[in-house]
N, C-alpha and C positions, 0 to 999 in steps of 0.2 A: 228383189223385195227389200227393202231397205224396214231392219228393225230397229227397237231403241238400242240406244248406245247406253245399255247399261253392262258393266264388270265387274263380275263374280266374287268374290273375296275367297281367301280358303282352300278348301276345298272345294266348292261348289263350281258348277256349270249353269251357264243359261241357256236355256232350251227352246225352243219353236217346237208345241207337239201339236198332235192332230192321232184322230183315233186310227188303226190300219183301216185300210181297205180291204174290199170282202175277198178281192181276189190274191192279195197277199197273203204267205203263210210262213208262220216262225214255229220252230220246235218250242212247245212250250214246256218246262217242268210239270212233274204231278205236283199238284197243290198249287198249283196256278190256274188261273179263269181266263180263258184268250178273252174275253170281255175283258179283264183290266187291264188288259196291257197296252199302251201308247208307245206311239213313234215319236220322237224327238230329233230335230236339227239341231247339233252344235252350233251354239253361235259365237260364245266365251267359252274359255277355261280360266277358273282360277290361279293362282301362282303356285300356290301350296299342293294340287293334284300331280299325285306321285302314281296310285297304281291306274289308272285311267289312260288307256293307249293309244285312244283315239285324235281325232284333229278336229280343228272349225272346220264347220260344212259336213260331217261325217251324221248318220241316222243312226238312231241309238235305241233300242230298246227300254221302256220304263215299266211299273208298275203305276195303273189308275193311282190317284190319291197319297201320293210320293211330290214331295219336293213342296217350295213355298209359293202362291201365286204370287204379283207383286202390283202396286198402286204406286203411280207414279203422276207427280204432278194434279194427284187427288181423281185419277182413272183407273179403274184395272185392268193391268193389262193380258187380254185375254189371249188364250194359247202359247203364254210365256209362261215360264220356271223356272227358278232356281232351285238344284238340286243338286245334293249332295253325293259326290262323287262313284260310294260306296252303293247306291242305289241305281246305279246303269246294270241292268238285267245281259248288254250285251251287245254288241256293234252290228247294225245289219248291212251298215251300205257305207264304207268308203268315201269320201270325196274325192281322193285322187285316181279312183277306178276310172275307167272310160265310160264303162256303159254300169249303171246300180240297176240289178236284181233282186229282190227281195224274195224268193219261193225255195225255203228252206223246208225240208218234211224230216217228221220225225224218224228218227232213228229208230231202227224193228230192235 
């Protein structure tokens, strides 16, 4: 899939989300609503992201309503984000895994 070529400044990342699917499952905190929560593609990292561990290509956990849409060339571009480092909820899937699962259950 070829996205824009745009590069984060910062701290930030730019994301490819989309909302989970029914049949994926993440531990979620109390005081969260698995309704807000999105899946994100790393696509950038910024220069300045220190505690952020992940790679390009890795799935990321976010919170709904987190991070900046962005308009480019006077379009928005939809299911892209720039978001701030600080606001990754969590790594679900690796890029250099072989095979990404996402069916994590919560902890008794």
């Amino acid at each position: 899939m070829n996205h824009p070529a745009i590069h984060p400044l910062g701290r930030r990342l730019f994301l490819h989300v989309r909302k989970p699917e029914k049949e994926e499952k993440i531990f979620i905190p109390d005081g969260f609503m698995q309704d807000s929560i999105l899946h994100g593609e790393v696509i950038a990292i910024g220069s300045k992201c220190e505690d952020f561990q992940g790679n390009i290509g890795d799935t990321v956990a976010i919170n709904d309503y987190t991070g900046n849409t962005i308009k480019f060339q006077g379009e928005e571009l939809k299911n892209y984000l720039l978001i701030d480092e600080r606001n990754i909820l969590g790594i679900l899937c690796q890029s250099n895994m072989k095979q990404c699962e996402i069916n994590l259950s919560k902890v008794e």
